[in-house]
Residue frames as qw, qx, qy, qz and C-alpha x, y, z in Angstrom:
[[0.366, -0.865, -0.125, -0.321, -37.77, 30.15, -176.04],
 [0.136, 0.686, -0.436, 0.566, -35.50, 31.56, -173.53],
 [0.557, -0.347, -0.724, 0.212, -35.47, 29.60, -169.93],
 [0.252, -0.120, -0.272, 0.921, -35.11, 33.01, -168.23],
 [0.420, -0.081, -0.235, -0.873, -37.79, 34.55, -170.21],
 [0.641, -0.230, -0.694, -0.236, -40.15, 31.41, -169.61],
 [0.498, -0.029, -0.612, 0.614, -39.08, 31.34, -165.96],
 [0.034, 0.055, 0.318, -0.946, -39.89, 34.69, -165.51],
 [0.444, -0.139, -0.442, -0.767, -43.10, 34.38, -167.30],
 [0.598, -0.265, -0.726, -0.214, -44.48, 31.73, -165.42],
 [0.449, -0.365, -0.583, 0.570, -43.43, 32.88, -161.88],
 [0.112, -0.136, -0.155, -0.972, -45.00, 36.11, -163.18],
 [0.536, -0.255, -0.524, -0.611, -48.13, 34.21, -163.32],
 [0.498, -0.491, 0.478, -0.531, -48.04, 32.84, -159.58],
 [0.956, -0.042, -0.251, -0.146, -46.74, 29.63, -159.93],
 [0.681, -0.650, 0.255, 0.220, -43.75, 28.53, -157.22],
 [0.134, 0.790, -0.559, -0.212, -40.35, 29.30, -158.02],
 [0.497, -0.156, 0.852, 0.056, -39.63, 25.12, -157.86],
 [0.525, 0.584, 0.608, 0.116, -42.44, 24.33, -160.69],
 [0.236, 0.917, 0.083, -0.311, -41.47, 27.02, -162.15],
 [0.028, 0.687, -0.684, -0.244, -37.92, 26.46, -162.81],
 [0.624, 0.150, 0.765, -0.063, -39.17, 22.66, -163.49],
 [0.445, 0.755, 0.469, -0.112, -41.72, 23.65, -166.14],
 [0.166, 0.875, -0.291, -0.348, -39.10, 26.51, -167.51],
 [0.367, -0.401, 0.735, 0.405, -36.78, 23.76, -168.24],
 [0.535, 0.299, 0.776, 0.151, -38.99, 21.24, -170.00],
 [0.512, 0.827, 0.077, -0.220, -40.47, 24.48, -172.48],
 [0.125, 0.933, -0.258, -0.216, -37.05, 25.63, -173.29],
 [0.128, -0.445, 0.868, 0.176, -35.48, 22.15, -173.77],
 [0.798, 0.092, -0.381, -0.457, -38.54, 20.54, -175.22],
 [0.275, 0.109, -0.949, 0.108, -38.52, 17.96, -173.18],
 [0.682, -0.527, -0.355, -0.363, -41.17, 15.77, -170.70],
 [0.354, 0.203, -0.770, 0.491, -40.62, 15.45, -167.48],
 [0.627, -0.683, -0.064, -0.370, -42.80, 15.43, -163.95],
 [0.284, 0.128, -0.704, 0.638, -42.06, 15.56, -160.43],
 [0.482, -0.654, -0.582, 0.045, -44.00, 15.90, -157.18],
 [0.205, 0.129, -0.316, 0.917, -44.06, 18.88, -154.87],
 [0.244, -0.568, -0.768, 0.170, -46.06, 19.96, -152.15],
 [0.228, -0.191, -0.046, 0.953, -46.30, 23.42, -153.27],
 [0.301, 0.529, 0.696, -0.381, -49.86, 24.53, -153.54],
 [0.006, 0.098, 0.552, 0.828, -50.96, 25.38, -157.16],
 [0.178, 0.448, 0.343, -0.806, -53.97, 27.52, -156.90],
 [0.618, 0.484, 0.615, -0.080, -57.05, 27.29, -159.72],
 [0.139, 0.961, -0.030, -0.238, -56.40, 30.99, -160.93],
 [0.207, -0.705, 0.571, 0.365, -52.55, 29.90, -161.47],
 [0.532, 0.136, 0.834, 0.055, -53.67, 27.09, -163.50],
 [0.443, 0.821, 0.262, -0.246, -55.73, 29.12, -165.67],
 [0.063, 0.920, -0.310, -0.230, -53.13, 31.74, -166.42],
 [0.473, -0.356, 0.778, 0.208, -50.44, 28.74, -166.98],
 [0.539, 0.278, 0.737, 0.298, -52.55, 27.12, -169.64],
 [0.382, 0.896, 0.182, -0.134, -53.37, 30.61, -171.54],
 [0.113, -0.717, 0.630, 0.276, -49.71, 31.14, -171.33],
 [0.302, -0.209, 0.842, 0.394, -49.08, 28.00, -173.12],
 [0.409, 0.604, 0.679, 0.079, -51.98, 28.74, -175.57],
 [0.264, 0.960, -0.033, -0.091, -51.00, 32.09, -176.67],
 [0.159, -0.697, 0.651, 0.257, -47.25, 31.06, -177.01],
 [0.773, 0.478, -0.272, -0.317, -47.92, 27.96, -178.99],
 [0.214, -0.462, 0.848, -0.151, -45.93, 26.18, -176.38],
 [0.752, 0.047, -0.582, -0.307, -46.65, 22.05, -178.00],
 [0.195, -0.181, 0.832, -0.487, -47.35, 20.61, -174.16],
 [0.612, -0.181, -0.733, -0.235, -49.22, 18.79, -172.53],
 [0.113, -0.432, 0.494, -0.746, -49.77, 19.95, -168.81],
 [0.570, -0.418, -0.582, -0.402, -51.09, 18.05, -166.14],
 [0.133, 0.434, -0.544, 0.706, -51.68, 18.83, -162.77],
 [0.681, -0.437, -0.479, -0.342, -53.15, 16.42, -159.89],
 [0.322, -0.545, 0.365, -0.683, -53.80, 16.87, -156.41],
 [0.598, -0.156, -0.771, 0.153, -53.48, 13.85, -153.86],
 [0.539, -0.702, -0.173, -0.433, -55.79, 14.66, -151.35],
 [0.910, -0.382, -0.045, 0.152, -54.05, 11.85, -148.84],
 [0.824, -0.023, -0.093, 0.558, -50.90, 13.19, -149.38],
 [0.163, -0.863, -0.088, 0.470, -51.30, 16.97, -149.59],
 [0.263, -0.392, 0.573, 0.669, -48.96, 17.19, -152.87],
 [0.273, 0.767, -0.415, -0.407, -48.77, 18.01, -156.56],
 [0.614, -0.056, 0.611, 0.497, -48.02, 15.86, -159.36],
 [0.362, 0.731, -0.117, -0.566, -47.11, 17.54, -162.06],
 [0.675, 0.059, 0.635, 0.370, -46.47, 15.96, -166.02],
 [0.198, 0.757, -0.322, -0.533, -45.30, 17.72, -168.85],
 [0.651, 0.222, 0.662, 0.298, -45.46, 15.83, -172.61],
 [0.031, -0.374, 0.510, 0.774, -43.98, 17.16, -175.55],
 [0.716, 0.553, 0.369, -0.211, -46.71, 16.95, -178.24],
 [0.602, 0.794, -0.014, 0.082, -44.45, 18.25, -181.13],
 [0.697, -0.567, 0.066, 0.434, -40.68, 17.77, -181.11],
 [0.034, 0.721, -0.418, -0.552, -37.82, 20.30, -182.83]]
């Protein structure tokens, strides 16, 4: 997959431009990776995020967890299937 195309797709879906480009990398370079950010991810965007990577056949793992005490975002991305 394209990183542009993926990019666009995902910030299409209403996830921040930061996690977005994040998340665009790891599809399009098969890779894991996670970071923190304190950029509010919204159920609805969550939804859409994991249909997108179920109708694209994208081999992730996605997790996304909310620290109450801190106000932030951890996000983790795991390659299930590698090139």
């Amino acid at each position: 997959m394209k990183l542009k195309a993926v990019y666009n797709d995902i910030c299409s879906i209403g996830i921040a431009e930061h996690d977005a480009a994040l998340l665009a990398d790891c599809i399009a370079k098969n890779k894991s990776c996670s970071w923190i950010n304190n950029d509010k991810v919204e159920k609805e965007n969550v939804k859409g995020l994991l249909n997108y990577i179920k109708n694209n056949n994208i081999p992730i793992e996605l997790s996304i967890k909310y620290l109450e005490t801190r106000e932030k975002y951890i996000w983790e991305v795991k390659i299930t299937e590698k090139k």
